[in-house]
MIMAR-365880 format. One record per atom (N, C-alpha, C, O): x negated, y, z negated; atom name. Coordinates in Angstrom, 2 decimals. Example, Ala and Ser with C-alpha at 12.3 -4.5 7.8 and 13.67 -1.06 7.14 Angstrom:
<recs>
         x         y         z   atom
    -13.19     -5.69     -7.80      N
    -12.30     -4.50     -7.80     CA
    -13.20     -3.30     -7.80      C
    -14.24     -3.32     -8.46      O
    -12.85     -2.25     -7.08      N
    -13.67     -1.06     -7.14     CA
    -12.90      0.03     -7.87      C
    -13.41      1.14     -8.04      O
</recs>
This chain:
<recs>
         x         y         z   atom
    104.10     67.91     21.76      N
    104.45     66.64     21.13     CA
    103.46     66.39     20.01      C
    102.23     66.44     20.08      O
    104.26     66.11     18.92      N
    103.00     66.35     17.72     CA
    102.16     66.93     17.66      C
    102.43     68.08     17.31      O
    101.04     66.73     17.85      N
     99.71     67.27     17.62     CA
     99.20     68.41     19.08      C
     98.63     69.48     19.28      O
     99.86     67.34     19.81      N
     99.59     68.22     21.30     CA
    100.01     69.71     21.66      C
    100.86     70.19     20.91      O
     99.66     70.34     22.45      N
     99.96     71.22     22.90     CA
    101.43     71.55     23.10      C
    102.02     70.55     23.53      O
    102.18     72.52     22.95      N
    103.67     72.48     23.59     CA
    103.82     72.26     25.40      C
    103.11     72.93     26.16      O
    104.60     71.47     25.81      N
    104.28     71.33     27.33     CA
    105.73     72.27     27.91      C
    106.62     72.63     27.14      O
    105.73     72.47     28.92      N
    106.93     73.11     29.88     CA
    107.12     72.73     30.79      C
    106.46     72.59     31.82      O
    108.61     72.37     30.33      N
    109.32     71.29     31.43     CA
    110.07     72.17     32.25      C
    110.99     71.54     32.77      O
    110.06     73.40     32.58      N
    110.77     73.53     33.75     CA
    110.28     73.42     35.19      C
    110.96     73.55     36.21      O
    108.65     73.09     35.05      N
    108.38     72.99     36.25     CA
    108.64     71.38     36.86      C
    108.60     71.20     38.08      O
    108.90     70.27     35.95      N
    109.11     69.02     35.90     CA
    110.58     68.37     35.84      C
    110.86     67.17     35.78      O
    111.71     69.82     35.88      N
    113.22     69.37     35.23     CA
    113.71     68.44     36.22      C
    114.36     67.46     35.85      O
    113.45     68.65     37.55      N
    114.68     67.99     39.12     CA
    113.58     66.77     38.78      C
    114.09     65.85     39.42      O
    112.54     66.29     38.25      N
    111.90     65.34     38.52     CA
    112.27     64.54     37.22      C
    111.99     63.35     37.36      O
    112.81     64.86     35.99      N
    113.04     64.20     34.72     CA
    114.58     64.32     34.50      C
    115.20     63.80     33.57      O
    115.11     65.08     35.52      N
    116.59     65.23     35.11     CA
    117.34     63.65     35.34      C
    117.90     62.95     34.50      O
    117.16     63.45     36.41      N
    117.62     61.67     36.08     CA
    118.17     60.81     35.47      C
    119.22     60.17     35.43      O
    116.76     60.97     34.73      N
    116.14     59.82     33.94     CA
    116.84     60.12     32.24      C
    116.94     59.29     31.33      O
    117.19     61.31     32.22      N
    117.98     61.87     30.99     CA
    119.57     61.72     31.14      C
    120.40     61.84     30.24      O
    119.76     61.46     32.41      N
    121.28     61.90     32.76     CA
    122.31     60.43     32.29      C
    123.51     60.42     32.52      O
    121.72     59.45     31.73      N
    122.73     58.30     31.69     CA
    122.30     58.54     29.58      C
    122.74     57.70     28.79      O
    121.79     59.28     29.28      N
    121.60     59.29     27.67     CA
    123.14     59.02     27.22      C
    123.43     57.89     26.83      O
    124.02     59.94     27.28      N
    124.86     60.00     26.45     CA
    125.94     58.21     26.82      C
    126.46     57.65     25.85      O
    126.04     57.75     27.92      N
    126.20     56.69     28.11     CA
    124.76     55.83     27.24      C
    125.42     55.39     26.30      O
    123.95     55.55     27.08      N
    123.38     54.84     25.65     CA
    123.64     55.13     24.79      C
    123.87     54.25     23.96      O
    123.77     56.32     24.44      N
    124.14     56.68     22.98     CA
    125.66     55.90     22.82      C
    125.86     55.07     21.93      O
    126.51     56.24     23.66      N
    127.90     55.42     23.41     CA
    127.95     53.98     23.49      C
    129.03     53.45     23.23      O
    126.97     53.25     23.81      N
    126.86     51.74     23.97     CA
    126.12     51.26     22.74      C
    126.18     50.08     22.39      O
    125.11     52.61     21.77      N
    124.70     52.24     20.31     CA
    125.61     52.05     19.58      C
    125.72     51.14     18.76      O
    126.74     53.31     19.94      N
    127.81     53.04     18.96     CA
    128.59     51.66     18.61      C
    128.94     51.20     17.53      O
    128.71     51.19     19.86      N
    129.26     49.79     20.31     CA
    128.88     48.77     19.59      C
    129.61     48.08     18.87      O
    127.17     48.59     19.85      N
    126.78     47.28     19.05     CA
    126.89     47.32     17.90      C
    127.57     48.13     17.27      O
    126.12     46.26     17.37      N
    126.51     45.73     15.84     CA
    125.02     45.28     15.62      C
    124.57     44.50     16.46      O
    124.19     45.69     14.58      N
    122.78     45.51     14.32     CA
    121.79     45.86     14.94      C
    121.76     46.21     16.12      O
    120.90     45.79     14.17      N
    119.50     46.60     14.84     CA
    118.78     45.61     15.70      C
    118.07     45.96     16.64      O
    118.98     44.52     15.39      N
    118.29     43.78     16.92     CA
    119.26     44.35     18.23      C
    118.67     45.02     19.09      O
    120.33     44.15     18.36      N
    121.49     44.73     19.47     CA
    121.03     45.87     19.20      C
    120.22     45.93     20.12      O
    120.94     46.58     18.79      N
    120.61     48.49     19.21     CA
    119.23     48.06     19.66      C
    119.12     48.13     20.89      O
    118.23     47.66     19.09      N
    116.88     47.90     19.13     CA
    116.83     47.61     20.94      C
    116.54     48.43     21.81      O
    117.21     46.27     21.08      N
    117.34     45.80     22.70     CA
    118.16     46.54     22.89      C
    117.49     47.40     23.46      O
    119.19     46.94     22.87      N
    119.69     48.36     24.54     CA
    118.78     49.25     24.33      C
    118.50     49.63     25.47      O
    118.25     49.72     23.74      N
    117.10     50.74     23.42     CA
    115.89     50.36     24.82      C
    115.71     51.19     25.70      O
    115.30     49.25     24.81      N
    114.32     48.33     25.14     CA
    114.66     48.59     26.22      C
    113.95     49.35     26.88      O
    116.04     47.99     26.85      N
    116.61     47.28     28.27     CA
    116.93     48.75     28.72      C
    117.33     48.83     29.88      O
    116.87     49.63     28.19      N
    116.98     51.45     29.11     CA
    116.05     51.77     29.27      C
    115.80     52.40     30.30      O
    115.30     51.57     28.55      N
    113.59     51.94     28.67     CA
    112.93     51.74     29.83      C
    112.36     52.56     30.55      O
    113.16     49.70     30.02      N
    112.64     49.42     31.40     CA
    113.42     49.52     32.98      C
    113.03     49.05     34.05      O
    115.13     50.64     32.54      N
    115.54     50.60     33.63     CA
    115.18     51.60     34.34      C
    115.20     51.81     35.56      O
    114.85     52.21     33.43      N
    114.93     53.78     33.33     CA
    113.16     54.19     33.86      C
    112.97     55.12     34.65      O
    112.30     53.57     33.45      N
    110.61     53.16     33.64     CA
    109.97     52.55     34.67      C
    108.86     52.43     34.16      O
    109.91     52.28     35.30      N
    109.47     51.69     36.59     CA
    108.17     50.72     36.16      C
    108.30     49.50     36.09      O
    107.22     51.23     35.96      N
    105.96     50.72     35.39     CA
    106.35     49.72     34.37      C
    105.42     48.91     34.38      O
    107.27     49.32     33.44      N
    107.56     48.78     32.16     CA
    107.57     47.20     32.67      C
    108.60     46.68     33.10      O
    106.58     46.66     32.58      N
    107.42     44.86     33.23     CA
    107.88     44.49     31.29      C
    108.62     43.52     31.09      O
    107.41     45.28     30.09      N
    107.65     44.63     29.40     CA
    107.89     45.69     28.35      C
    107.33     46.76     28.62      O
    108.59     45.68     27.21      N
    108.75     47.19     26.21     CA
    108.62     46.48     24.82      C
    109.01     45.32     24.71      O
    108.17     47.06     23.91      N
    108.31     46.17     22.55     CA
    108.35     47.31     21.61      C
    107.73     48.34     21.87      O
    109.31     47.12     20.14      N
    108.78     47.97     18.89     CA
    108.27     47.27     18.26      C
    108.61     46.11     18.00      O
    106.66     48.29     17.61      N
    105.67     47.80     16.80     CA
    105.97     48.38     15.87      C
    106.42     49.52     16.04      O
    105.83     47.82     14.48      N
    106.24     48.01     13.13     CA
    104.65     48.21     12.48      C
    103.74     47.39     12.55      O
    104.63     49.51     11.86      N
    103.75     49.75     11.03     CA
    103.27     48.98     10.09      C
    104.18     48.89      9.27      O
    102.15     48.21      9.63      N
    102.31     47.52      8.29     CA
    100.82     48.48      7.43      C
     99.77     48.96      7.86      O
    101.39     48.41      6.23      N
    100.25     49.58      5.55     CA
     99.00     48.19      5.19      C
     98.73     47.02      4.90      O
     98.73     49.11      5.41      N
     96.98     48.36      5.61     CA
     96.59     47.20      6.37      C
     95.57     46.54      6.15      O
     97.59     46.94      7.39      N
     97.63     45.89      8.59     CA
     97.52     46.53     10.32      C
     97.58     47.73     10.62      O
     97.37     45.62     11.09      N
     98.01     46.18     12.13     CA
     99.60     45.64     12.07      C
    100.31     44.82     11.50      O
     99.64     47.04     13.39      N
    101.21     47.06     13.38     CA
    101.78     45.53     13.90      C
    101.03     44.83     14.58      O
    103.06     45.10     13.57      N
    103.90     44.15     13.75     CA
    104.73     44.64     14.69      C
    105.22     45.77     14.76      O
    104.95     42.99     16.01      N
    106.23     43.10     16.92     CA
    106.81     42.67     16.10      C
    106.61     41.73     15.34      O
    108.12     43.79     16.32      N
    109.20     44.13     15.68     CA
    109.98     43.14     16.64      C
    110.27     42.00     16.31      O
    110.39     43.90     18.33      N
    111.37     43.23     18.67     CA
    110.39     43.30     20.13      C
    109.83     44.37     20.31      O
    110.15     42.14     21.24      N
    110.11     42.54     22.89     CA
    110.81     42.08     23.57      C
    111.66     41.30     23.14      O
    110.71     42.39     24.93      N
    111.70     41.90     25.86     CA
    110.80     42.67     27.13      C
    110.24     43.74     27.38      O
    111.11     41.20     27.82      N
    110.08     41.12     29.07     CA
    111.12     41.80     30.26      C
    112.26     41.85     29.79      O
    111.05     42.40     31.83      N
    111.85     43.02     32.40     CA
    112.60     41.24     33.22      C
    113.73     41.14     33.70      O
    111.71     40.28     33.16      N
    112.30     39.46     34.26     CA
    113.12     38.45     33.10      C
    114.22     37.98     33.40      O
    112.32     38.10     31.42      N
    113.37     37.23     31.03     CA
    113.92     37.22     29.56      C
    113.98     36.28     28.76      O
    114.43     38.99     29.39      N
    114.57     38.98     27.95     CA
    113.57     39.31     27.01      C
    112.51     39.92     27.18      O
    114.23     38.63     25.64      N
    113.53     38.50     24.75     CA
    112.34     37.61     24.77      C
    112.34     36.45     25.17      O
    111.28     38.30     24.26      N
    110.04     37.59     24.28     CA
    109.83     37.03     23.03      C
    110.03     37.89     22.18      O
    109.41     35.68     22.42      N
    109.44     34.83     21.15     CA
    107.58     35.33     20.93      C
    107.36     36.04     19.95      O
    106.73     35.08     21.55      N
    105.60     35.04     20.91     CA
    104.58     35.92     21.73      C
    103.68     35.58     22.50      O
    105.22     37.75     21.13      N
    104.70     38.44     22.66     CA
    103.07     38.76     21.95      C
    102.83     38.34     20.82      O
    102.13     39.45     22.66      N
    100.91     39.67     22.08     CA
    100.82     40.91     23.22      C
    100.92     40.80     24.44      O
    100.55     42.31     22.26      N
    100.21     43.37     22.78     CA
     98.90     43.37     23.15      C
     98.05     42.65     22.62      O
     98.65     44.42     24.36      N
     97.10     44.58     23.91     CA
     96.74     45.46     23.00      C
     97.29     46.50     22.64      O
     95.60     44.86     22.61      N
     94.93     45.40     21.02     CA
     94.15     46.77     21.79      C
     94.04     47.77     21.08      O
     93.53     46.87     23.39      N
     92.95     47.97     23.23     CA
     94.01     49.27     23.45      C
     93.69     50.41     23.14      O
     95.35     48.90     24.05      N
     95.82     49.92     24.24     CA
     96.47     50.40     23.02      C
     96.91     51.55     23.12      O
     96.67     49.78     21.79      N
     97.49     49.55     20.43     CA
     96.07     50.48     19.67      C
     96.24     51.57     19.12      O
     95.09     49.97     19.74      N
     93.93     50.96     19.25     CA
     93.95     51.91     19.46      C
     94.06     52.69     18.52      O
     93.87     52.37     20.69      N
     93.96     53.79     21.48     CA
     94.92     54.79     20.58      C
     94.47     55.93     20.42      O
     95.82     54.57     20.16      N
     96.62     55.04     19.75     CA
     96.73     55.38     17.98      C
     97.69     54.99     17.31      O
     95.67     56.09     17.48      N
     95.81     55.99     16.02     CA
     96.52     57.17     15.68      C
     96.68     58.07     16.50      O
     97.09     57.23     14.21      N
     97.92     58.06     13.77     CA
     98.11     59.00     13.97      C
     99.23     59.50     14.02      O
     96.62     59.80     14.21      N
     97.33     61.62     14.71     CA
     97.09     61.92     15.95      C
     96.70     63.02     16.32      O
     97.42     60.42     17.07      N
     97.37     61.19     18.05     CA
     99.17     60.47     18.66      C
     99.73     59.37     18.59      O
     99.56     62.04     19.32      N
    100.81     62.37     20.03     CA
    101.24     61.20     20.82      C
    102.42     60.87     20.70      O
    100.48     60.51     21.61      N
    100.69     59.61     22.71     CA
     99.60     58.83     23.21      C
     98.47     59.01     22.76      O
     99.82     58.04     24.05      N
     98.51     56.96     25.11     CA
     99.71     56.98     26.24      C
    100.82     56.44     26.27      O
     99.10     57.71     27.02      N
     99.53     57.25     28.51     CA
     97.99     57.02     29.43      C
     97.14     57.83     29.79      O
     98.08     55.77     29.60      N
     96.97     54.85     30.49     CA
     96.87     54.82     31.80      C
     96.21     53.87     32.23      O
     97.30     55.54     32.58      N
     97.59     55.26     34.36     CA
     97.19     54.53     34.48      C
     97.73     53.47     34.17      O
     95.89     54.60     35.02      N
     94.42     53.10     35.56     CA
     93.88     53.09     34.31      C
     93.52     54.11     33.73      O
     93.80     51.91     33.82      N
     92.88     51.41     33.03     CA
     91.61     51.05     33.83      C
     91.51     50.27     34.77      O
     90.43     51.99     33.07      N
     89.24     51.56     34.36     CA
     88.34     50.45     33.72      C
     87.62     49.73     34.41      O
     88.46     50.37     32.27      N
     87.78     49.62     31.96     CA
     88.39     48.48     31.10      C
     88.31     48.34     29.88      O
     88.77     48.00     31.65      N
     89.75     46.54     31.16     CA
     89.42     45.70     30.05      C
     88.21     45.50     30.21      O
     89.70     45.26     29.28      N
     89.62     44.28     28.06     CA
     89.74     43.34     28.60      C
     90.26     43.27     29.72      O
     89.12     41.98     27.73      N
     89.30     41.13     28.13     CA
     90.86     40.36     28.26      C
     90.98     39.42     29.04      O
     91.53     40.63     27.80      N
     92.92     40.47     26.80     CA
     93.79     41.00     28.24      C
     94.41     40.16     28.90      O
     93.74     42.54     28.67      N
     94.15     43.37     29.34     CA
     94.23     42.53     30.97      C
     95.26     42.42     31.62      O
     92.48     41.84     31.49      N
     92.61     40.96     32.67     CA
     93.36     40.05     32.28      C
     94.43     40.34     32.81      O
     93.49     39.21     31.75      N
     93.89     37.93     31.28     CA
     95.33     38.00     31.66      C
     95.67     37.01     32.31      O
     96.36     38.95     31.43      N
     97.18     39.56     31.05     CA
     97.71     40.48     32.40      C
     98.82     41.01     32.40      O
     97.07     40.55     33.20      N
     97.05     41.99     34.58     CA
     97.38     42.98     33.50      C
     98.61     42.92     33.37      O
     96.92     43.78     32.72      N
     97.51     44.82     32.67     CA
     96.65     46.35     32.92      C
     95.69     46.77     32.26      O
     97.33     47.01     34.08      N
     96.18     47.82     34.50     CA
     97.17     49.70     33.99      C
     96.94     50.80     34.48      O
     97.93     49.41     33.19      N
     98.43     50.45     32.83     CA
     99.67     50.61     31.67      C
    100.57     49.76     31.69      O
     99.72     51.57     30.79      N
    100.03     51.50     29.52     CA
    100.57     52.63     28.88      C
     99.84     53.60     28.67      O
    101.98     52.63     28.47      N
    102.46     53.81     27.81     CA
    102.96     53.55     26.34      C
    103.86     52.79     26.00      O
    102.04     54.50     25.39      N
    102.52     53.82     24.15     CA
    103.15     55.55     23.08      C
    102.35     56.40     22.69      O
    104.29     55.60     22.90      N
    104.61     56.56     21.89     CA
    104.88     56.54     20.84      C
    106.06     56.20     20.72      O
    104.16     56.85     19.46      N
    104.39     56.61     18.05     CA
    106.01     56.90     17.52      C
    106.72     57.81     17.92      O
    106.31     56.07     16.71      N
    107.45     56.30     16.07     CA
    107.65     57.08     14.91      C
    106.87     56.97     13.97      O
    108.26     57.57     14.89      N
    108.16     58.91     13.18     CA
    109.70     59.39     12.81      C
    110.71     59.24     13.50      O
    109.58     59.98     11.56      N
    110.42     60.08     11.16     CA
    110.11     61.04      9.43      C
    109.27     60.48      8.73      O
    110.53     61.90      9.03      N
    110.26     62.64      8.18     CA
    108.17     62.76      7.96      C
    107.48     62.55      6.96      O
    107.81     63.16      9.33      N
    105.84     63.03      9.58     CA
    105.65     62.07      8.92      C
    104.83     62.19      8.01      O
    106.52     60.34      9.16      N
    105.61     59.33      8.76     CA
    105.73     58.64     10.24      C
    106.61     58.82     11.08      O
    104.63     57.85     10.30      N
    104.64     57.19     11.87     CA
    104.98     55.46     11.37      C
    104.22     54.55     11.06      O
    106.46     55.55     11.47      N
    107.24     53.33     11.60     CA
    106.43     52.90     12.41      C
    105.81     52.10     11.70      O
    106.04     52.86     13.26      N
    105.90     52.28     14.72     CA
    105.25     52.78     15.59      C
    104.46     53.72     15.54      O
    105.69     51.93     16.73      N
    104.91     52.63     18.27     CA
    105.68     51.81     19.29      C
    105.55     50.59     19.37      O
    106.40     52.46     19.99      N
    107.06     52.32     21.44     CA
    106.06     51.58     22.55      C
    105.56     52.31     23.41      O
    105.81     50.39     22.56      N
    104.43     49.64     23.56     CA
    105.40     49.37     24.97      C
    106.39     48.65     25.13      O
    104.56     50.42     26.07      N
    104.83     49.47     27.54     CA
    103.89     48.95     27.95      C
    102.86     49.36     27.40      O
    103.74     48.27     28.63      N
    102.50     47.71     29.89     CA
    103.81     47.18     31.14      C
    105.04     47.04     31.19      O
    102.73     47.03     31.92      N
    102.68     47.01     33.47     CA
    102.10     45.36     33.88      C
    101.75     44.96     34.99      O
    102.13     44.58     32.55      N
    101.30     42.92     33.28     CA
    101.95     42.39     34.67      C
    103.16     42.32     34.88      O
    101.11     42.08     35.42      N
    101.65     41.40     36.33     CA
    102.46     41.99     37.44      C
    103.26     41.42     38.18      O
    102.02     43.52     37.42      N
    102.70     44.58     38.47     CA
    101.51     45.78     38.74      C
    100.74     46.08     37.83      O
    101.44     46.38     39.94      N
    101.10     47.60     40.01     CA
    101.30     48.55     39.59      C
    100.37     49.31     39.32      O
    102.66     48.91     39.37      N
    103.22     50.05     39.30     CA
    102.85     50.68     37.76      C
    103.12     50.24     36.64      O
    102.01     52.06     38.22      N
    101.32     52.76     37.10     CA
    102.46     53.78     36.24      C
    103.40     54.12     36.97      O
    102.54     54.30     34.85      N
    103.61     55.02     34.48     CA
    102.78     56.62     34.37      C
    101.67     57.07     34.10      O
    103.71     56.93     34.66      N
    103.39     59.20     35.25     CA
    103.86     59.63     33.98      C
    104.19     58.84     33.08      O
    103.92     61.31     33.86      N
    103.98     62.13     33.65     CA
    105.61     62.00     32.77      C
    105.92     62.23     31.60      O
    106.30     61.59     33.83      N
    107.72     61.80     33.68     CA
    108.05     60.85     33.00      C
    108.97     60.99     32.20      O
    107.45     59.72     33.11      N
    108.04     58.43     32.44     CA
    107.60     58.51     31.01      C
    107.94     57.62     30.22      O
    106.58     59.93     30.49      N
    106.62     60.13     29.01     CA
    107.32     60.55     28.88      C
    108.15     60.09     28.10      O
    107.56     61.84     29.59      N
    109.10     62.16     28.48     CA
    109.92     61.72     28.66      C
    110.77     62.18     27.90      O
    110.51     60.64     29.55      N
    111.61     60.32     28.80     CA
    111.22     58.85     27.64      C
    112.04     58.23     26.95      O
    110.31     58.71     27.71      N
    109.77     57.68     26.52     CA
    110.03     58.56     24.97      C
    110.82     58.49     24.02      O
    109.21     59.13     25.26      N
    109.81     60.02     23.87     CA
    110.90     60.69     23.03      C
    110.97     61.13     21.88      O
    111.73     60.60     24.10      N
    113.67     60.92     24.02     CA
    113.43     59.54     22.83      C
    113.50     59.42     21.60      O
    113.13     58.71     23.92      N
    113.49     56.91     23.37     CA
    113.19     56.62     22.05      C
    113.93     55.97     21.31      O
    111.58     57.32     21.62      N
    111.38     56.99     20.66     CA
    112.05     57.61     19.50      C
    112.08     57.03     18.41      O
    112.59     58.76     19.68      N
    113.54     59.22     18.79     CA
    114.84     58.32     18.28      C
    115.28     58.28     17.13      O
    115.24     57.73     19.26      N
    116.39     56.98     19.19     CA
    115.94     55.51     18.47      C
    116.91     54.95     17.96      O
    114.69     54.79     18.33      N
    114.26     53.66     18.25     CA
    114.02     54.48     16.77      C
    114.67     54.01     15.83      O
    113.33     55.40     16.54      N
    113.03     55.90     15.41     CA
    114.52     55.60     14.46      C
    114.56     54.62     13.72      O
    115.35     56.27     14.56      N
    116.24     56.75     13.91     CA
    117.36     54.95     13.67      C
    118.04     54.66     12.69      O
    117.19     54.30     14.68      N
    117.55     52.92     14.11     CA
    116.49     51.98     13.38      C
    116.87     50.82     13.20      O
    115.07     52.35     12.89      N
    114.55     51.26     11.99     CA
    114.43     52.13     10.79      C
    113.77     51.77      9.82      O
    115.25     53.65     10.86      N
    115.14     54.34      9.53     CA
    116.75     53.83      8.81      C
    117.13     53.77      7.65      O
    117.33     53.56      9.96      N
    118.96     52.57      9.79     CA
    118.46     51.72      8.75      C
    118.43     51.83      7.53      O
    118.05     50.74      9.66      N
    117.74     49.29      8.83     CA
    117.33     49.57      7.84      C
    118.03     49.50      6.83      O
    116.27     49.90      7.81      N
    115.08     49.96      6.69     CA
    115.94     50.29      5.46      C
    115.60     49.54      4.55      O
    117.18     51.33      4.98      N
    117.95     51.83      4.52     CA
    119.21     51.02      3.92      C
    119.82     50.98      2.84      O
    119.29     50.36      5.25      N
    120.58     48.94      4.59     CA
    119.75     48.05      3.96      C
    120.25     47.51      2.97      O
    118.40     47.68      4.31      N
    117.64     47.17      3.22     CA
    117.70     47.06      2.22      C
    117.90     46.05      1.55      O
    117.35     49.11      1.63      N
    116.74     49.01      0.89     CA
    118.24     48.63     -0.53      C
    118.26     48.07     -1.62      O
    119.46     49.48      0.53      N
    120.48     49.42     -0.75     CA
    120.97     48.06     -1.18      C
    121.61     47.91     -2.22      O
    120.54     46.71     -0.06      N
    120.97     45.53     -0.58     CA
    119.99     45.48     -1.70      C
    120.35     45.38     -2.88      O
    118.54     45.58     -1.25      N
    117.77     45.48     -2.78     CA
    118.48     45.80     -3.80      C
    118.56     44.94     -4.68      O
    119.14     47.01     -4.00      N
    119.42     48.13     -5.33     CA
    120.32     47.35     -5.59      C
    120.30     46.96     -6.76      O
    121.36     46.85     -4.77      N
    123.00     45.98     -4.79     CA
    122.13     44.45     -5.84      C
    122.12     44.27     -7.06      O
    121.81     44.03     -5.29      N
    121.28     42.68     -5.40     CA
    120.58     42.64     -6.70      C
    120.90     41.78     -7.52      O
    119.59     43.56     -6.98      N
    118.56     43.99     -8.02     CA
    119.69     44.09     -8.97      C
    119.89     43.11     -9.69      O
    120.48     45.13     -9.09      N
    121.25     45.59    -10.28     CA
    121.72     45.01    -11.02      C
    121.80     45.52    -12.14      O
    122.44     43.29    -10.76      N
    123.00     42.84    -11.29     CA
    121.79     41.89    -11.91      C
    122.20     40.73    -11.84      O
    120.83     41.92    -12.32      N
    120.04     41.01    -12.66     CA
    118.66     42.17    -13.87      C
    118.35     41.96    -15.04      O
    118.21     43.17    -13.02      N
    117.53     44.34    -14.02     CA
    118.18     45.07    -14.49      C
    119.41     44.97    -14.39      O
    117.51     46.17    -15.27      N
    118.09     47.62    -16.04     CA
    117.60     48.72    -14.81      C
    116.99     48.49    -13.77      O
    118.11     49.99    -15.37      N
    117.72     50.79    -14.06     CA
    116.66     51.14    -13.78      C
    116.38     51.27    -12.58      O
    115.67     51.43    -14.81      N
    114.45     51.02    -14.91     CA
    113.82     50.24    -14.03      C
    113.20     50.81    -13.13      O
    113.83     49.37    -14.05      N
    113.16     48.16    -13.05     CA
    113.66     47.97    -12.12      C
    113.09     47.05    -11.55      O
    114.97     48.55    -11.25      N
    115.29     48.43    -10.68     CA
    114.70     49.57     -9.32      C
    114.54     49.32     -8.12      O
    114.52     50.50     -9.89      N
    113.60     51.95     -9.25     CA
    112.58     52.02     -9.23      C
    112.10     52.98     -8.63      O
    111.55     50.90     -9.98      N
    110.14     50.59     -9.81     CA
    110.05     49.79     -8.16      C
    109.32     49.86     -7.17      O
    111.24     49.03     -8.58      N
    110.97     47.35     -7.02     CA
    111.22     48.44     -6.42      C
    110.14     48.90     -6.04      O
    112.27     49.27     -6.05      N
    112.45     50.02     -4.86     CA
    110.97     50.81     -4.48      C
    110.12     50.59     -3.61      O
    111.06     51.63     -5.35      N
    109.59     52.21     -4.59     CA
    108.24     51.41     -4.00      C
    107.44     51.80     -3.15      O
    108.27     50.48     -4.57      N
    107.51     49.58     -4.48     CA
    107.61     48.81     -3.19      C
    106.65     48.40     -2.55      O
    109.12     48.65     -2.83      N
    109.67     48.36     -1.56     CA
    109.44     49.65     -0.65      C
    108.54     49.64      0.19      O
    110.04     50.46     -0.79      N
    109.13     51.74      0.18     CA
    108.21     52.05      0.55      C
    108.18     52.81      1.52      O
    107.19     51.64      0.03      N
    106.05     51.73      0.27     CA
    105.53     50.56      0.75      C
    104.33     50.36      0.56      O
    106.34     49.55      1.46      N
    105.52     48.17      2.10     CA
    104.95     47.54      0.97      C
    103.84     47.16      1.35      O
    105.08     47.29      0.06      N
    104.75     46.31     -0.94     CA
    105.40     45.57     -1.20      C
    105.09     44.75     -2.06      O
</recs>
């Protein structure tokens, strides 16, 4: 996985087969909805059915020269979450060239992390042509239950799929810009804002 080592899953398949086996049923329920908040949440709401450890799942949005932005969360007991707050040490943990953060026991807790119960943490970067959108955030607040081995890979199926809908959006974006722009600039200026828009500016 990225940077990591290649791993081999056949000694892990009867233990991950599962957890893969309802994919193509999500994939047919993406087709279904209508927008990237509705995709982004069935995305979310498989994650934590599918996860055991997950009391909560969120996409974090890259911002260039910021930290990353909740995109979208949703808690396992009530939905969508309005004013969620990750933890910052497990969101740290996780810088650009590395593959993954899987946290079992957190032994040394943040303050943020007690406050919060959270004694365990699975976070997988989002990418897409080797740029990293995002990051796939679980925690465990307010539960025991630690996330394994198995519950990365199928996190990382996920993040492919979470990937490939904010490269959606981002895209219907950008062509309303170009739509919207055109009738007002020359083409010229119209391919400056865009890039300019691509690049988080």
């Amino acid at each position: 996985i990225g940077a990591a080592q290649p791993w081999d899953l056949s000694a892990n398949v009867a233990k991950v087969k599962g957890g893969f086996a309802e994919f193509h049923e999500l994939i047919l329920k993406l087709n279904e909805v209508q927008g990237a908040e509705a995709s982004l949440s069935a995305l979310l709401e498989f994650a934590m059915s599918k996860i055991h450890g997950a009391e909560v799942a969120a996409v974090l949005v890259d911002i260039p020269g910021g930290e990353p932005k909740v995109r979208l969360s949703l808690s396992r007991a009530g939905g969508i979450i309005k004013d969620f707050h990750v933890s910052s040490g497990l969101v740290s943990g996780l810088p650009r060239d590395k593959a993954f953060l899987l946290a079992g026991n957190i032994a040394d807790a943040t303050k943020s992390q007690l406050a919060a119960d959270i004694s365990s943490g699975l976070l997988v970067p989002l990418t897409a042509r080797q740029e990293r959108l995002g990051i796939l955030y679980m925690d465990n607040r307010s539960r025991g239950t630690v996330f394994t081995d198995e519950d990365l890979y199928l996190a990382t199926a996920l993040a492919s799929l979470v990937s490939f809908q904010i490269i959606q959006e981002r895209q219907a974006f950008i062509s309303r810009v170009e739509q919207n722009m055109s009738h007002y600039f020359g083409p010229d200026v119209v391919r400056l804002i865009l890039e300019e828009t691509r690049a988080g500016r």
